[in-house]
py3Dmol code that shows the C-alpha trace and the ligand (Angstrom):
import py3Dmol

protein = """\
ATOM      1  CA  UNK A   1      49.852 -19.210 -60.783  1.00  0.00           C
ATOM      2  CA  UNK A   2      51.781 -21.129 -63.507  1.00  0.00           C
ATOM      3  CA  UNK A   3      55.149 -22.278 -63.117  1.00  0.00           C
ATOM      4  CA  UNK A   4      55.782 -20.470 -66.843  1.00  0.00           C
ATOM      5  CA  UNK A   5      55.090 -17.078 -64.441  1.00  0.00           C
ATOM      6  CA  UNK A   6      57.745 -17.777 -62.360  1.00  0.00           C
ATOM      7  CA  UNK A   7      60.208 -18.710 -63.947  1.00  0.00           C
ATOM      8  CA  UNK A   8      59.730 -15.991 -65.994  1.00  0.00           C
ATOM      9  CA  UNK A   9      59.538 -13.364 -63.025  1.00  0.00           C
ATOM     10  CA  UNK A  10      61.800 -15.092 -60.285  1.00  0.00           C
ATOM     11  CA  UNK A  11      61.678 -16.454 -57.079  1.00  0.00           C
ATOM     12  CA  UNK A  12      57.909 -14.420 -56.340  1.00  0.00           C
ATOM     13  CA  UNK A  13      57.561 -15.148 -52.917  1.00  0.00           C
ATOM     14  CA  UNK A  14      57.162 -11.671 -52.668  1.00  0.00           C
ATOM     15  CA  UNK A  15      54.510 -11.164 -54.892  1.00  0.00           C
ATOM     16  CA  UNK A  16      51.079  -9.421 -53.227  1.00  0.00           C
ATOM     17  CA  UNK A  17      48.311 -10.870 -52.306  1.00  0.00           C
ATOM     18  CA  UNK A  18      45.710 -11.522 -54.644  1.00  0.00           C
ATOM     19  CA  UNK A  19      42.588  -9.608 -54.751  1.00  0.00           C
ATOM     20  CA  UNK A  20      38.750 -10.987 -55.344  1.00  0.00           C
ATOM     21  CA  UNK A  21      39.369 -12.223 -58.847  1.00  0.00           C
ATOM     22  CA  UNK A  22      42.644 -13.785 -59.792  1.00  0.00           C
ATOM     23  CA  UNK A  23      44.116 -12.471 -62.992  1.00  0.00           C
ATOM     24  CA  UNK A  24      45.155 -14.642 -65.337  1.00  0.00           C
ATOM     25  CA  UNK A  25      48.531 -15.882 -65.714  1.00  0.00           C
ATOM     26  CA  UNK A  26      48.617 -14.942 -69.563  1.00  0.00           C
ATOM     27  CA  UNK A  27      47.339 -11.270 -68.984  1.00  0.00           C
ATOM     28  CA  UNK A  28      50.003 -11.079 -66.149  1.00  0.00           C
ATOM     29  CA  UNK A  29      52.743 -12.146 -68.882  1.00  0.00           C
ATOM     30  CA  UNK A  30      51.102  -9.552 -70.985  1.00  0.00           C
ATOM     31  CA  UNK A  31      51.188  -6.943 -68.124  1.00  0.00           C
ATOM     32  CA  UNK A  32      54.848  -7.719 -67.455  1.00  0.00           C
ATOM     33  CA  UNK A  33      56.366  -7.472 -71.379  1.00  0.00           C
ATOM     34  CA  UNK A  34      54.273  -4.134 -71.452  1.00  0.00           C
ATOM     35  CA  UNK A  35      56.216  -2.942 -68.403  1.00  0.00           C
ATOM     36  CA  UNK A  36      59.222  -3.944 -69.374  1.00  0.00           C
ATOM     37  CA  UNK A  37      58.782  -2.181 -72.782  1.00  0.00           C
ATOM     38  CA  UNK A  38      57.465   1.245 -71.591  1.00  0.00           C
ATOM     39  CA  UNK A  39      60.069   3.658 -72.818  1.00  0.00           C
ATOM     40  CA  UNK A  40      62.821   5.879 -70.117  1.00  0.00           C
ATOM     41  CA  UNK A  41      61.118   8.710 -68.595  1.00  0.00           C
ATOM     42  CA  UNK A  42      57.694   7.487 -68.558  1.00  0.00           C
ATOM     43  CA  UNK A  43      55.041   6.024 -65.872  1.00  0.00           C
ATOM     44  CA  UNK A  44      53.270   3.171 -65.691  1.00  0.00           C
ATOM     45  CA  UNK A  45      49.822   3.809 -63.878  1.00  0.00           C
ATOM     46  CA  UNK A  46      47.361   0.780 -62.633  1.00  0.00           C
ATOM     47  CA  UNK A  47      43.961   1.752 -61.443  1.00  0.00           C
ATOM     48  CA  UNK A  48      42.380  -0.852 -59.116  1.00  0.00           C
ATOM     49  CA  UNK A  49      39.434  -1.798 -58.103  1.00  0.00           C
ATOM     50  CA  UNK A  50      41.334  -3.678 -55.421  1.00  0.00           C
ATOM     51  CA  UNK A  51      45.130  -3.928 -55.351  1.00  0.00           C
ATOM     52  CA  UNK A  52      46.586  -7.210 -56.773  1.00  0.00           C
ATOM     53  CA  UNK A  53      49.005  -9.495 -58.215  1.00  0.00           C
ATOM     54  CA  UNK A  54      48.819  -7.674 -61.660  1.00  0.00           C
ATOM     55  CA  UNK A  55      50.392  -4.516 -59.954  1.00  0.00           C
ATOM     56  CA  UNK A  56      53.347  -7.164 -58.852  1.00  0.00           C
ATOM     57  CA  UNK A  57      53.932  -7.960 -62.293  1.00  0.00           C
ATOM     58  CA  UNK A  58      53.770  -4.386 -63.630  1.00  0.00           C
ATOM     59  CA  UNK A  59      56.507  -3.368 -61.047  1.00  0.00           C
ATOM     60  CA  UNK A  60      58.719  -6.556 -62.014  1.00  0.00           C
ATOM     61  CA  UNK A  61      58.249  -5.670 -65.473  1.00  0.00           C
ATOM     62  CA  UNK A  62      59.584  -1.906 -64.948  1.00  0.00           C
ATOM     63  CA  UNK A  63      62.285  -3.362 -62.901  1.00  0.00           C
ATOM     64  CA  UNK A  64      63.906  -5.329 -66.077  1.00  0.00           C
ATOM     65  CA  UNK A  65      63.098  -2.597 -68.369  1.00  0.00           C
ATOM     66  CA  UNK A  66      63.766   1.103 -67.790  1.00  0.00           C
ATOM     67  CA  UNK A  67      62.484   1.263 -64.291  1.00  0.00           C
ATOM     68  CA  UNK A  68      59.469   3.278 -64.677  1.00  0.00           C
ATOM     69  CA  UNK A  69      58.005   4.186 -61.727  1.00  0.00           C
ATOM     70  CA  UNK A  70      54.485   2.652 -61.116  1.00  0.00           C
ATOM     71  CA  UNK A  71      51.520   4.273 -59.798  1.00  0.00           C
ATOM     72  CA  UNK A  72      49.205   2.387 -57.927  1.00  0.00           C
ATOM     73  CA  UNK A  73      45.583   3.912 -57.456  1.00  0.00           C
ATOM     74  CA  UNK A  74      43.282   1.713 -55.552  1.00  0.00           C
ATOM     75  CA  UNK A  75      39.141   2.006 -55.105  1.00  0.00           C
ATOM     76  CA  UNK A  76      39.558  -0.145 -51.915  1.00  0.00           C
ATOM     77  CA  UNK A  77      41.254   0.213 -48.997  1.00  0.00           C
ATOM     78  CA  UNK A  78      43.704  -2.393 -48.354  1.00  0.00           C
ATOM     79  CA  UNK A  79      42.619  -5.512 -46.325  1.00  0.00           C
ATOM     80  CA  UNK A  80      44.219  -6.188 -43.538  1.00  0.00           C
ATOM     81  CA  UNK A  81      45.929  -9.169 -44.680  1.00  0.00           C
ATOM     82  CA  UNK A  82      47.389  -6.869 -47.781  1.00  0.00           C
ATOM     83  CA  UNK A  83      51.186  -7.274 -47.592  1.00  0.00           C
ATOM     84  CA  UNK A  84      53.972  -5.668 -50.151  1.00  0.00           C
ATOM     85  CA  UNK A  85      57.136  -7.459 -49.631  1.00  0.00           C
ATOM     86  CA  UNK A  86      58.550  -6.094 -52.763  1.00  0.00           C
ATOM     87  CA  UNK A  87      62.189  -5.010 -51.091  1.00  0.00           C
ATOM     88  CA  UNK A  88      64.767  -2.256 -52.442  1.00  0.00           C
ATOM     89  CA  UNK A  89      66.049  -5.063 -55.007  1.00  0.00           C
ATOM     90  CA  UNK A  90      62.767  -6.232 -55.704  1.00  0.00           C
ATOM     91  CA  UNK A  91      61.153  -2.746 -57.012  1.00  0.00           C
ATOM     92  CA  UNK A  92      59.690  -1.541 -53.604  1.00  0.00           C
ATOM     93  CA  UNK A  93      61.644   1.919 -54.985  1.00  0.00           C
ATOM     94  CA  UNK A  94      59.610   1.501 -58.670  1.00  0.00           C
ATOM     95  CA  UNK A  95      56.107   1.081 -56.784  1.00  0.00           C
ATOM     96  CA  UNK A  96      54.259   4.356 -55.963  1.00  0.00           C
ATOM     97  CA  UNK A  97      51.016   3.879 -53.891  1.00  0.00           C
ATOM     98  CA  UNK A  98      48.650   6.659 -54.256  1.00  0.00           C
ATOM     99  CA  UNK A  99      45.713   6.810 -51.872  1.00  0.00           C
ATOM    100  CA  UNK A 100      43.643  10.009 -53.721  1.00  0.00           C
ATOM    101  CA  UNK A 101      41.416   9.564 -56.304  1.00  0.00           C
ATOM    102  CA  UNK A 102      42.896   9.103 -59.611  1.00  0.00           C
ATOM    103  CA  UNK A 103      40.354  11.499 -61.228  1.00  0.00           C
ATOM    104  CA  UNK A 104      41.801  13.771 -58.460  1.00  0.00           C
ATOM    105  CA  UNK A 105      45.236  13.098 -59.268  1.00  0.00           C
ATOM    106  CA  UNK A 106      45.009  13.903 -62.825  1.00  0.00           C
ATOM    107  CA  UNK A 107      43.932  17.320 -62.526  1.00  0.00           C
ATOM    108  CA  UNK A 108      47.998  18.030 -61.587  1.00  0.00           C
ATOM    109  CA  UNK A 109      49.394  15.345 -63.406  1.00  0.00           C
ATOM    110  CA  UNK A 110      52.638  16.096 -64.866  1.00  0.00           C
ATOM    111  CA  UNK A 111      54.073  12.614 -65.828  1.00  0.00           C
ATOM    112  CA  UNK A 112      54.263  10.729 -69.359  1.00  0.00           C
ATOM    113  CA  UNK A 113      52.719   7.752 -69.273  1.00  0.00           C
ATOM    114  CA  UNK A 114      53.964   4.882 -71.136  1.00  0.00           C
ATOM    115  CA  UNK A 115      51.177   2.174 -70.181  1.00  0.00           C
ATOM    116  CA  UNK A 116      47.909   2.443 -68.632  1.00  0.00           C
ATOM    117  CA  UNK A 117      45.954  -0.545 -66.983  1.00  0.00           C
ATOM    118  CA  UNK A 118      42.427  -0.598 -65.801  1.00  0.00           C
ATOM    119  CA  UNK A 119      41.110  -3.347 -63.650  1.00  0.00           C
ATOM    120  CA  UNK A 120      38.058  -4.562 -62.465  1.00  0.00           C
ATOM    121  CA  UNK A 121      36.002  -1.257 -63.486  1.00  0.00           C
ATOM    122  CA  UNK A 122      33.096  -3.160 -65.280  1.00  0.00           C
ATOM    123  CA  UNK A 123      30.382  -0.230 -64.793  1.00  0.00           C
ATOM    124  CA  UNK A 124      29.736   2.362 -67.830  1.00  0.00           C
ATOM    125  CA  UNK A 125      30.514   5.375 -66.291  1.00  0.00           C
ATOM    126  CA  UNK A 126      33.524   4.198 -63.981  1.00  0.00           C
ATOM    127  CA  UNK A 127      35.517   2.654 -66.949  1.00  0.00           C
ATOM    128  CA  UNK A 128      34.368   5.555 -68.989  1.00  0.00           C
ATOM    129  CA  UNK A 129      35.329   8.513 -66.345  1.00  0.00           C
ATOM    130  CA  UNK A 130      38.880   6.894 -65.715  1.00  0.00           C
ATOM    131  CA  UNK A 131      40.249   6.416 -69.444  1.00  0.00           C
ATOM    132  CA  UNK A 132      38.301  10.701 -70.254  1.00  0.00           C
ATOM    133  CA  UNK A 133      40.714  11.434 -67.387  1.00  0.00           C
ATOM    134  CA  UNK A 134      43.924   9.599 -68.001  1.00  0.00           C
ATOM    135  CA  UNK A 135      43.661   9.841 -71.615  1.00  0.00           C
ATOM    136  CA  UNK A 136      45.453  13.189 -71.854  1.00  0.00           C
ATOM    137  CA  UNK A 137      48.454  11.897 -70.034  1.00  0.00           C
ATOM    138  CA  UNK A 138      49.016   9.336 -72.184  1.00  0.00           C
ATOM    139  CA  UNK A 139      52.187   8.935 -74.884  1.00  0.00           C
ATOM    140  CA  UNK A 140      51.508   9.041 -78.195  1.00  0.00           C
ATOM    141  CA  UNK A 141      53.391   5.445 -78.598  1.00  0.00           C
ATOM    142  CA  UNK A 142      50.865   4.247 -74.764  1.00  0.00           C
ATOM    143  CA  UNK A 143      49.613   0.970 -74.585  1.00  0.00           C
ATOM    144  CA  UNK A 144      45.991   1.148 -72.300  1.00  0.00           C
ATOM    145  CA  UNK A 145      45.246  -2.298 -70.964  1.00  0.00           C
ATOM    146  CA  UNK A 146      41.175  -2.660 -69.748  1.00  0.00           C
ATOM    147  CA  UNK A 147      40.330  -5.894 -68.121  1.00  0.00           C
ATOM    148  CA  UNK A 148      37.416  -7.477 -68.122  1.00  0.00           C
ATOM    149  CA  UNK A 149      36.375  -6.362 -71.330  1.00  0.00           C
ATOM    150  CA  UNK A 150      33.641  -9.107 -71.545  1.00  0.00           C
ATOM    151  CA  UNK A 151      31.591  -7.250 -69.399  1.00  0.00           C
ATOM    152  CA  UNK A 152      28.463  -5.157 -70.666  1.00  0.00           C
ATOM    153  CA  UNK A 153      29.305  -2.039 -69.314  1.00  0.00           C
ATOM    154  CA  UNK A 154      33.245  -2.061 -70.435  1.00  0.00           C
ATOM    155  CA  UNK A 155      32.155  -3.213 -73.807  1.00  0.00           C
ATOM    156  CA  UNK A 156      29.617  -0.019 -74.186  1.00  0.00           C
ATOM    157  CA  UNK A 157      32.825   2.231 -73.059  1.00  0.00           C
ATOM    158  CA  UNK A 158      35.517   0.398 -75.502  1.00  0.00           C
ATOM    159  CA  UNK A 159      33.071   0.491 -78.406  1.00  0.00           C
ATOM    160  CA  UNK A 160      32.437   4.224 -77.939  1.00  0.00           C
ATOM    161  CA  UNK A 161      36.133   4.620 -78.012  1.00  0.00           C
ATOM    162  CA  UNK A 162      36.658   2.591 -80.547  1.00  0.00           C
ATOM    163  CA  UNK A 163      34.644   4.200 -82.907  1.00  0.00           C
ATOM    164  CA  UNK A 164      32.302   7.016 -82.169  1.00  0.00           C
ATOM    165  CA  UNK A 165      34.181   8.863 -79.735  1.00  0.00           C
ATOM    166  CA  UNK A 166      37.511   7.121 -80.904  1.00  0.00           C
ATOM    167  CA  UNK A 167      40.618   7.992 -79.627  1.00  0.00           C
ATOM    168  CA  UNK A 168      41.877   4.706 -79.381  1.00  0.00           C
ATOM    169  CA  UNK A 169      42.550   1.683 -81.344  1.00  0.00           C
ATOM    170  CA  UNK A 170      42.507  -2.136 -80.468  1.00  0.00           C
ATOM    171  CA  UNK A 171      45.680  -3.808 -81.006  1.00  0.00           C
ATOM    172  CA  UNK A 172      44.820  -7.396 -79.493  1.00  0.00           C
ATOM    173  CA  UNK A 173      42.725  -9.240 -76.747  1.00  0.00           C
ATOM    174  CA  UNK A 174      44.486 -11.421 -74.222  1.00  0.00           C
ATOM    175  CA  UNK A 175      41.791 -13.392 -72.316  1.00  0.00           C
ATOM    176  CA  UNK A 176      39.103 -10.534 -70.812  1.00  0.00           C
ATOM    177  CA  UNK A 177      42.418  -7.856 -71.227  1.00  0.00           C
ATOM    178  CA  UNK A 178      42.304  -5.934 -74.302  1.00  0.00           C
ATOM    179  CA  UNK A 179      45.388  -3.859 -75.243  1.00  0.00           C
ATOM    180  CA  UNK A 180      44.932  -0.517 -76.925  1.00  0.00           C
ATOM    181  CA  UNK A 181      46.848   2.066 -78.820  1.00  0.00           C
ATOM    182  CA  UNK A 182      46.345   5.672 -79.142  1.00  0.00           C
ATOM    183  CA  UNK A 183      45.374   6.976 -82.285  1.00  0.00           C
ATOM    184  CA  UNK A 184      47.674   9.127 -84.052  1.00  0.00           C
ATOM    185  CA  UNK A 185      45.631  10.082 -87.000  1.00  0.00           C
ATOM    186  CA  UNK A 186      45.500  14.074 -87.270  1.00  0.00           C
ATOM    187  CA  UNK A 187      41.676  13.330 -88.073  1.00  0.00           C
ATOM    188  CA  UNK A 188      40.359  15.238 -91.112  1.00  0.00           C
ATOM    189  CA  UNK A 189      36.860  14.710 -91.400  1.00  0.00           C
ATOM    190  CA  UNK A 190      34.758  14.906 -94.580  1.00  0.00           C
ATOM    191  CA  UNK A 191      30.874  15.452 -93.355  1.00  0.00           C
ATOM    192  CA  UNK A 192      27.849  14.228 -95.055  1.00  0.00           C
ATOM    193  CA  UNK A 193      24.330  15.806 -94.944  1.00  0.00           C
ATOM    194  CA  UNK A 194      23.868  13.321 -92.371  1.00  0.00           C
ATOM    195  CA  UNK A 195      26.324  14.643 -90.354  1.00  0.00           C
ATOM    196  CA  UNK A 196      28.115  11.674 -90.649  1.00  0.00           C
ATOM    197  CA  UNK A 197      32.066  12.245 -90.861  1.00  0.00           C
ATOM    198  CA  UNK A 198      34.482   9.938 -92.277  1.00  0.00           C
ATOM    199  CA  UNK A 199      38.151  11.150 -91.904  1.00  0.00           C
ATOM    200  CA  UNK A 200      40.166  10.461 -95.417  1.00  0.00           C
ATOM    201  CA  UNK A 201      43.046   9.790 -93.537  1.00  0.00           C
ATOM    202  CA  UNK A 202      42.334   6.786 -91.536  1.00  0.00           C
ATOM    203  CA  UNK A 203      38.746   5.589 -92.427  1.00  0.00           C
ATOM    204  CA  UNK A 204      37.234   6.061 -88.816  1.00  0.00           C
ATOM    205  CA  UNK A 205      33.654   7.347 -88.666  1.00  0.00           C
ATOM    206  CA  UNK A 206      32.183   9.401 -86.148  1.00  0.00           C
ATOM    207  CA  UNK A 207      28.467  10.920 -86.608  1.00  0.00           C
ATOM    208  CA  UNK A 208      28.664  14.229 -85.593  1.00  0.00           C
ATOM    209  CA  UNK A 209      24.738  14.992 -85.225  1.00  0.00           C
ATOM    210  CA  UNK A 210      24.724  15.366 -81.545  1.00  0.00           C
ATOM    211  CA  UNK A 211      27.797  17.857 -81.594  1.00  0.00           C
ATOM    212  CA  UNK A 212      26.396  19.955 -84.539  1.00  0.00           C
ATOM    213  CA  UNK A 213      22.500  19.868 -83.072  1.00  0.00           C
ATOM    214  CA  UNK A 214      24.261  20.983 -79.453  1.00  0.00           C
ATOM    215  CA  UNK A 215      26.315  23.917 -81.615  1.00  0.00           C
ATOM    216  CA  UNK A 216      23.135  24.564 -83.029  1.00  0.00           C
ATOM    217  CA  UNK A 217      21.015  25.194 -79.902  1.00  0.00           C
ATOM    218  CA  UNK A 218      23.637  27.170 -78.005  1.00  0.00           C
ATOM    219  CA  UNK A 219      23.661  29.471 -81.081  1.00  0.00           C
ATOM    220  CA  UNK A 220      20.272  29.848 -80.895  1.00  0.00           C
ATOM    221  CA  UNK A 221      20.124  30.338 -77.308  1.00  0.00           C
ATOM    222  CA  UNK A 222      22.958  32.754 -77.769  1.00  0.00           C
ATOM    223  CA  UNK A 223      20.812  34.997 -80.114  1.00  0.00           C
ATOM    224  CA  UNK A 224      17.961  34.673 -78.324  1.00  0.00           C
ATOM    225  CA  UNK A 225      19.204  36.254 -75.656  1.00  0.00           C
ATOM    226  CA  UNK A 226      20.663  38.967 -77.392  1.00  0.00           C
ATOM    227  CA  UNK A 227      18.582  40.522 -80.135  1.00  0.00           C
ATOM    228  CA  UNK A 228      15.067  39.010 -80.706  1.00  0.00           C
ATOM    229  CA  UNK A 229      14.476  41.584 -83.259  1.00  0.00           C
ATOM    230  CA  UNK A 230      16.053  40.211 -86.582  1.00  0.00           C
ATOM    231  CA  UNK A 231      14.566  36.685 -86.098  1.00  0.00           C
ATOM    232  CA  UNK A 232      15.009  35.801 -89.680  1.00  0.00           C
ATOM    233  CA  UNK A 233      18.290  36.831 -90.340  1.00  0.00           C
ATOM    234  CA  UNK A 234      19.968  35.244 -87.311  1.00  0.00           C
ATOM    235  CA  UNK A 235      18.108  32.089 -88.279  1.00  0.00           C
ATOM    236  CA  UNK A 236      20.321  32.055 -91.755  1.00  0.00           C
ATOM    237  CA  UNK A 237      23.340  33.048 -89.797  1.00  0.00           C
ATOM    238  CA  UNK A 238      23.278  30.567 -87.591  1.00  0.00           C
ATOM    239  CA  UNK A 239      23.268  27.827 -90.293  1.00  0.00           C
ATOM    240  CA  UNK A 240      26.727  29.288 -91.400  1.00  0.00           C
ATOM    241  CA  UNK A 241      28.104  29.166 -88.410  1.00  0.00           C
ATOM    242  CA  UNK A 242      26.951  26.032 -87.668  1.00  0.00           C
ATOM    243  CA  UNK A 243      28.696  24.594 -90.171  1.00  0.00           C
ATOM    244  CA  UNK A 244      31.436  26.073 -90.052  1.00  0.00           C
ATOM    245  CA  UNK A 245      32.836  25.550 -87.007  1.00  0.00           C
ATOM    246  CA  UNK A 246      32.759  22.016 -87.935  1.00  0.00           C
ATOM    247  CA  UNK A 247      36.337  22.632 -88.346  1.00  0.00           C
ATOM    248  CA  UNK A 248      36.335  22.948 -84.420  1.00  0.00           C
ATOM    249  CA  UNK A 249      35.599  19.388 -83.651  1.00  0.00           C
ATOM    250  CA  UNK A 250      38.644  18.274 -85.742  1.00  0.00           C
ATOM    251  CA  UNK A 251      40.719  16.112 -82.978  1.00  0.00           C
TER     252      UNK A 251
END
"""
ligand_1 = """\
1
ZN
Zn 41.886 9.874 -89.115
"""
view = py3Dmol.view(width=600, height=400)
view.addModel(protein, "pdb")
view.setStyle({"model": 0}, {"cartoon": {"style": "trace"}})
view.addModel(ligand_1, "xyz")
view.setStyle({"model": 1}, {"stick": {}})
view.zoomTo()
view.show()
């Protein structure tokens, strides 16, 4: 840990333990401005691989900003040699350790949250499931941090929601940490033949082939099971409603 850090933060001898992989001192200083930026009345929330210093600097941050209350999910259990000796002063009232599942814990949650950070989650579908189930929480002005964004499966995820799946934007890279926005735009999609869609607000492209060809077969299976009589004339319909319920997949 720099000296920069802590002068920055204070006297840290109170600062956690640090888990398997150290972060870095700049995406701390990152981690800690977010904090202390994150607006009154909403949550910060960290998901964890393992609990670690970054959580520290989230809660320090809060503490010199509005105080937002931190939620910390962890995959791991804490090691035994896991200590928090973050006192009253020091945010221990900030810091809010949650034990469940954070893919359980959405399902009833009710807070606003300001700034999201993911750690450590490097597979495809673990990065993917937490930001699908967080993602609805989030402010409209929430900053998402995802480290380790070097990795293959975390780049897969980003770049899906980056642009094909997009509901958020990059606003910069700090080290492996890569900050993102949510994106405002009140899509309005003009689709090709291709099913290709480009929205004429914003520019972002999504190809919409796999949601129209999934509309598509559900219709179908839909009429199949109904009426097999007038084959031909569902067939047409279900071209015109195909298209347009395009309309539905505006986001
Ligand atoms: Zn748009």
């Amino acid at each position: 840990m720099s000296g920069y850090t802590f002068s920055k933060i204070g006297a840290a001898g109170d600062l956690m333990n640090q888990g398997e992989g150290e972060t870095p001192d700049a995406v701390c200083e990152l981690l800690y401005d977010l904090a202390r930026d994150v607006p009154e009345a909403q949550v910060i929330v960290a998901v964890d691989k393992e609990r670690g210093e970054a959580t520290a600097f989230l809660v320090r941050g809060s503490k010199e900003g509005k105080q937002s209350r931190v939620f910390s999910f962890a995959l791991q259990k804490e090691g035994p040699e896991f200590t928090i000796n973050l006192d009253k002063d020091n945010g221990q009232n900030i810091l809010v350790l949650r034990h469940e599942l954070d893919e359980d814990a959405t399902r009833r949650w009710k807070d606003e949250i300001g700034l999201l950070w993911v750690n450590a989650f490097n597979e495809y579908q673990d990065l993917k499931r937490i930001l699908r189930c967080w993602q609805c929480h989030l402010s409209p002005d929430a900053r998402v941090v995802v480290n380790s964004c070097d990795q293959p499966g975390t780049t897969r995820v980003l770049k899906e929601y980056l642009g094909e799946l997009g509901d958020l934007k990059h606003e910069r890279t700090i080290g492996n940490a890569m900050v993102l926005t949510v994106d405002r735009c009140t899509h309005h999609w003009m689709i090709d033949s291709d099913n290709l869609g480009v929205c004429k607000h914003c520019g972002r492209k999504r190809n919409f082939k796999k949601m129209i060809n999934e509309a598509k077969e559900a219709e179908t299976g839909r009429i199949k099971g109904h009426v097999s009589k007038t084959k031909a004339v569902k067939h047409t319909n279900t071209g015109t409603k195909t298209r347009s319920s395009k309309t539905r997949y505006r986001s």
